[in-house]
VEXVO-370785 format. One record per residue (C-alpha): residue number from 1; residue in one letter; x, y, z. Coordinates in nm, 4 decimals. Layout:
<recs>
+-----+------+----------+----------+----------+
: pos : code :     east :    north :       up :
+-----+------+----------+----------+----------+
: NUM :    A :        X :        Y :        Z :
...
+-----+------+----------+----------+----------+
</recs>
This chain:
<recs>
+-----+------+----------+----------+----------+
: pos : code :     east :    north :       up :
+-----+------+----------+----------+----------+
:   1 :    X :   0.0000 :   0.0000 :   0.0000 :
:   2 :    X :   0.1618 :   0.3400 :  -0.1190 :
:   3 :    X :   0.0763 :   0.5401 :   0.2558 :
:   4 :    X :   0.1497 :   0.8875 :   0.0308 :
:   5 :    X :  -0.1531 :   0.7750 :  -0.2473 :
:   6 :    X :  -0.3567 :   0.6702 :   0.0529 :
:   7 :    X :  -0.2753 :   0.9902 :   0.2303 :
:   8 :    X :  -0.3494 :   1.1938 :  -0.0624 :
:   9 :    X :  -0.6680 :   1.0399 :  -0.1536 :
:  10 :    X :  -0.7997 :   1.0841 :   0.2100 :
:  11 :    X :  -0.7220 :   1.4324 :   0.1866 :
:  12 :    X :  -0.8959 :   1.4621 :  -0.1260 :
:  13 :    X :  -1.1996 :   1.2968 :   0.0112 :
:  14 :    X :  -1.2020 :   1.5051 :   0.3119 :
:  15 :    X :  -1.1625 :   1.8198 :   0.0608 :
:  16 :    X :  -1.4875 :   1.7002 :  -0.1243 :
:  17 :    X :  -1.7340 :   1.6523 :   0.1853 :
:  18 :    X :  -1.6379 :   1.9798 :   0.2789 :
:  19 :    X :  -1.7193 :   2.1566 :   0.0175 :
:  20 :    X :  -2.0295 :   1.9453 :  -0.0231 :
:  21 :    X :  -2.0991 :   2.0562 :   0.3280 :
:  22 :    X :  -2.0296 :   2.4458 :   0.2265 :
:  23 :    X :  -2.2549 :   2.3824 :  -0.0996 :
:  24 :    X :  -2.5329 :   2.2271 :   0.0521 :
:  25 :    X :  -2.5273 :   2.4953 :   0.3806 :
:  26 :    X :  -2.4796 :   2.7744 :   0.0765 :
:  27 :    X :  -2.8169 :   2.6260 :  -0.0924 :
:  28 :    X :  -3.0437 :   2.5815 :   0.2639 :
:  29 :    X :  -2.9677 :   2.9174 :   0.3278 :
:  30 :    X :  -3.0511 :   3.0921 :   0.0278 :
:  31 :    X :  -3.3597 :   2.8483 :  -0.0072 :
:  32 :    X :  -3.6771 :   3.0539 :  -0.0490 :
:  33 :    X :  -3.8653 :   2.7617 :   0.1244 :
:  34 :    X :  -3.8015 :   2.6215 :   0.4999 :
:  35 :    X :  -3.8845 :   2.2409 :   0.3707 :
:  36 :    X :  -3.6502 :   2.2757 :   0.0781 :
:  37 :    X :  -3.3617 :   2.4244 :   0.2942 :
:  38 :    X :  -3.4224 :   2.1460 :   0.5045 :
:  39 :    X :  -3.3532 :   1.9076 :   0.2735 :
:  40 :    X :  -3.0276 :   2.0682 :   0.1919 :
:  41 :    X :  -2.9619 :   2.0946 :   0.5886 :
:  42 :    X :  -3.0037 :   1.7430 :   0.6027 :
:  43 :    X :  -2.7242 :   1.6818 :   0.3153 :
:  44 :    X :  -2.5217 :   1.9119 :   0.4352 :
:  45 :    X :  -2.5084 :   1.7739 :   0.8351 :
:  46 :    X :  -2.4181 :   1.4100 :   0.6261 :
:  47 :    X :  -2.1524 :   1.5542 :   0.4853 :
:  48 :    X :  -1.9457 :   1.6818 :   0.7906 :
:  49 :    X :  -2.0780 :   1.2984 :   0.9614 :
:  50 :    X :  -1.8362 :   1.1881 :   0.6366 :
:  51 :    X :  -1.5404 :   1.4429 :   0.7154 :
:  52 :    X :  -1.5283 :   1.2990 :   1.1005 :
:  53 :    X :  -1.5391 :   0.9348 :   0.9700 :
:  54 :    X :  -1.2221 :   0.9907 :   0.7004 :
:  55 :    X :  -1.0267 :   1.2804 :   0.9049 :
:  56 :    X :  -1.0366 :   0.9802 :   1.1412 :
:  57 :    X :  -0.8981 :   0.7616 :   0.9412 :
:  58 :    X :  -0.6272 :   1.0180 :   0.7971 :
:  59 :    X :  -0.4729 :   1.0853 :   1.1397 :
:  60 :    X :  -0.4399 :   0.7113 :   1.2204 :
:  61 :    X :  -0.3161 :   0.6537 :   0.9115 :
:  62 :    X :  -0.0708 :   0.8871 :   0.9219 :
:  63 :    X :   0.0495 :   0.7289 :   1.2310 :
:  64 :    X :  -0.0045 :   0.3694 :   1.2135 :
:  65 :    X :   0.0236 :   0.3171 :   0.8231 :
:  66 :    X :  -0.3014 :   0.1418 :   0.8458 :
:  67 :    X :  -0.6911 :   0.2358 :   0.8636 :
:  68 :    X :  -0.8530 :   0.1720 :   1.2358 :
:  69 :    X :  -1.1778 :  -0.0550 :   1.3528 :
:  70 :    X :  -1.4637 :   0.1267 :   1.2151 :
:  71 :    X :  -1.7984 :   0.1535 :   1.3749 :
:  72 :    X :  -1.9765 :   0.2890 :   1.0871 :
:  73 :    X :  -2.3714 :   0.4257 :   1.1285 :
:  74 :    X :  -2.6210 :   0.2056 :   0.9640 :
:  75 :    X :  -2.7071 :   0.3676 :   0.6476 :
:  76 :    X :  -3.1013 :   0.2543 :   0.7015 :
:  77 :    X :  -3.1180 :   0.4889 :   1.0268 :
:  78 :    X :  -3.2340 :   0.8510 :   1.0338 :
:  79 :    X :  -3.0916 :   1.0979 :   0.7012 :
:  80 :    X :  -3.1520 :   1.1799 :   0.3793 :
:  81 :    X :  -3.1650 :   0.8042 :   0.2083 :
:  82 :    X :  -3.4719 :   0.7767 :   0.3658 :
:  83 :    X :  -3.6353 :   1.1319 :   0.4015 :
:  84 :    X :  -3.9500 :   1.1025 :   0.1597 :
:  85 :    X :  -4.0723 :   1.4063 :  -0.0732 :
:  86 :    X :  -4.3758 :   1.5321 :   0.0099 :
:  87 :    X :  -4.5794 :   1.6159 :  -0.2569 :
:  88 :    X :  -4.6216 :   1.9960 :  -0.1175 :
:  89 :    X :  -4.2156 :   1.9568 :  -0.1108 :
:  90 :    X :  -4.1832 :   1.8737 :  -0.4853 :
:  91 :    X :  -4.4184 :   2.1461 :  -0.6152 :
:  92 :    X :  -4.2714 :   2.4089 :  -0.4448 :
:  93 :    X :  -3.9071 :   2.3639 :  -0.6126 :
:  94 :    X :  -3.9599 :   2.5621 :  -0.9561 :
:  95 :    X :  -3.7428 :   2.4243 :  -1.2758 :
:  96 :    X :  -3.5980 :   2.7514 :  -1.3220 :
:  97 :    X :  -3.5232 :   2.8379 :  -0.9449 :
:  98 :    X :  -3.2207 :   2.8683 :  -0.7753 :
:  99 :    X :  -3.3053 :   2.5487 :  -0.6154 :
: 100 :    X :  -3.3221 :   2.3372 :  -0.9547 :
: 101 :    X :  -3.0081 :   2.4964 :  -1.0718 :
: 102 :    X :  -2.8666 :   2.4007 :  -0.7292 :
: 103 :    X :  -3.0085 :   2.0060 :  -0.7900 :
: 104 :    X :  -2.8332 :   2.0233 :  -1.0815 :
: 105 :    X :  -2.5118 :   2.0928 :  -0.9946 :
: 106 :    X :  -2.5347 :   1.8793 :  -0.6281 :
: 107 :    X :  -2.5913 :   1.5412 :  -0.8777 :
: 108 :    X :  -2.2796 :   1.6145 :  -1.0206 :
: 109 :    X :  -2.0955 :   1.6381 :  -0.7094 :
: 110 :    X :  -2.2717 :   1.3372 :  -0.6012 :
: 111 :    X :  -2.1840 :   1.1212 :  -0.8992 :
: 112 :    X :  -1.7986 :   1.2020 :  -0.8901 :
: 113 :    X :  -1.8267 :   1.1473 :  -0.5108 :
: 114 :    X :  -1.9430 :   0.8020 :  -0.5899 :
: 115 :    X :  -1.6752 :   0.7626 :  -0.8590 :
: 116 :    X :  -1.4075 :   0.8024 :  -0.6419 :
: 117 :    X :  -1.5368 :   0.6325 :  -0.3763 :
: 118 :    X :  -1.6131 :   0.3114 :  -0.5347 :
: 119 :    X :  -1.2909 :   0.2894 :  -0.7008 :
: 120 :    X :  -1.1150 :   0.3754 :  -0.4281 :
: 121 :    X :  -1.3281 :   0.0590 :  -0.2755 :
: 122 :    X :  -1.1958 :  -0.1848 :  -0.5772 :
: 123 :    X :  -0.8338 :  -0.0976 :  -0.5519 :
: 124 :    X :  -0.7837 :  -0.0843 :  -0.1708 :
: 125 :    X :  -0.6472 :  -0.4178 :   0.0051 :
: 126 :    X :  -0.6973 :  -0.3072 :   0.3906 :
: 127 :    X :  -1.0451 :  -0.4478 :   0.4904 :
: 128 :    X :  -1.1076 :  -0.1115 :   0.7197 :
: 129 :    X :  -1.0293 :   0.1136 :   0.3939 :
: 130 :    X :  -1.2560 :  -0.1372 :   0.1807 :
: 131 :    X :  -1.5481 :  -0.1178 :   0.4034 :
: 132 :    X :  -1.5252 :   0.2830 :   0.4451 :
: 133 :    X :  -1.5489 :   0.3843 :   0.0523 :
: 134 :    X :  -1.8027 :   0.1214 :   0.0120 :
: 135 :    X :  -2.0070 :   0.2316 :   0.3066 :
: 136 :    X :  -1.9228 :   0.6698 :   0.1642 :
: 137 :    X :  -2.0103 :   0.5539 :  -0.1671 :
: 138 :    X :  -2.3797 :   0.3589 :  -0.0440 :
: 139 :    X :  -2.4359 :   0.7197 :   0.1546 :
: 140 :    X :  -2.3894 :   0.8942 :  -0.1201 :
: 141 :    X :  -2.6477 :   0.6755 :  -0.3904 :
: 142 :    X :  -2.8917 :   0.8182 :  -0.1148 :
: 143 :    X :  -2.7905 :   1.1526 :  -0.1745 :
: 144 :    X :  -2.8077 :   1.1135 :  -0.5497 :
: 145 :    X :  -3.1574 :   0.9285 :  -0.5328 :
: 146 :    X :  -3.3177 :   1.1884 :  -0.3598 :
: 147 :    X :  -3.1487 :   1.4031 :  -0.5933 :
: 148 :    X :  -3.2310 :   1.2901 :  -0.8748 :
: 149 :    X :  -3.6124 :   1.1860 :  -0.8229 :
: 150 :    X :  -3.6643 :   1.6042 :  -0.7267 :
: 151 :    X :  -3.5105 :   1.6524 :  -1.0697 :
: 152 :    X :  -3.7394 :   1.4543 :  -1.2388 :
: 153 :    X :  -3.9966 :   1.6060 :  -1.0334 :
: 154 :    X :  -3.8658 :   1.9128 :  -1.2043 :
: 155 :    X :  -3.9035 :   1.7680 :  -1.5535 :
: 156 :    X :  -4.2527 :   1.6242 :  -1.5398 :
: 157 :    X :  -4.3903 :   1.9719 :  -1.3877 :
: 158 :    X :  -4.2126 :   2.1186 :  -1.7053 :
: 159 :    X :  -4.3526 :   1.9021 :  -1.9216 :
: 160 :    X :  -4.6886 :   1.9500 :  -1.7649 :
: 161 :    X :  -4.6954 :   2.2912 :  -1.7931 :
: 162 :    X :  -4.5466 :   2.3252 :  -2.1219 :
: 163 :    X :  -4.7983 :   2.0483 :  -2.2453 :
: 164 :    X :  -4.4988 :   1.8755 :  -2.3696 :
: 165 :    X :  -4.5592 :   1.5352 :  -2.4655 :
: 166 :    X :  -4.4675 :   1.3192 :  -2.7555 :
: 167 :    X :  -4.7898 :   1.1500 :  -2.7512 :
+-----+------+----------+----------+----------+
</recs>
């Protein structure tokens, strides 16, 4: 295992949840609706839950060479996997809002977050490091599900209201 690669890549990770955390704090704030921001609160709480778990791992790594025990929350407990839309939720996030735009751009973090993570997952050897991208990368498919139904959301209301169907 090249520690310096490992080292790097932890850093890296660390570097993405936070700015996923300033993004998604950015967005709940400047969210015309409490519900939506909340949403975006939620996301953005996750995120520094993922900085704690890998700066963790970055300072024992950096001592030890190797990644510790992990006691890892179960990904079916409280968060944003399981938070269900509302209907009165979806209708009040508008296709050209800042809060669509915002969608937009938070499923492209989300993808390359589960990018790296997974690969990071296939090419690791330690068991600990294995079991900490998989676990990042399952927590953020939740974050990208939820994303990406409220886009769609956003595309059927545009449809609807544009009476834009190929039928």
């Amino acid at each position: 295992m090249d520690s310096i690669k490992t080292l790097d890549i932890l850093k890296m990770a660390i570097l993405m949840e936070k700015r996923g955390y300033a993004f998604y704090t950015a967005v709940a704030e400047q969210s015309s609706d409490p519900d939506i921001g909340n949403i975006f609160r939620t996301m953005a709480a996750e995120e520094t839950t993922h900085v704690k778990f890998l700066s963790e791992q970055f300072q024992n790594f950096g001592k030890k060479e190797a990644f510790s025990e992990l006691n890892l929350p179960d990904l079916s407990a409280d968060g944003i996997a399981n938070m269900i839309l509302s209907e009165s939720v979806k209708k009040k996030i508008y296709a050209a809002g800042f809060e669509a735009a915002a969608i937009s751009a938070a499923i492209d973090m989300e993808k390359k977050a589960i990018e790296v993570y997974s690969k990071q997952a296939e090419t690791a050897t330690d068991p600990n490091e294995i079991k900490l991208y998989k676990w990042l990368a399952d927590w953020e498919k939740g974050h990208l599900k939820i994303l990406n139904d409220l886009d769609n959301e956003l595309k059927e209301k545009i449809w609807f209201d544009n009476q834009f169907w190929p039928f």
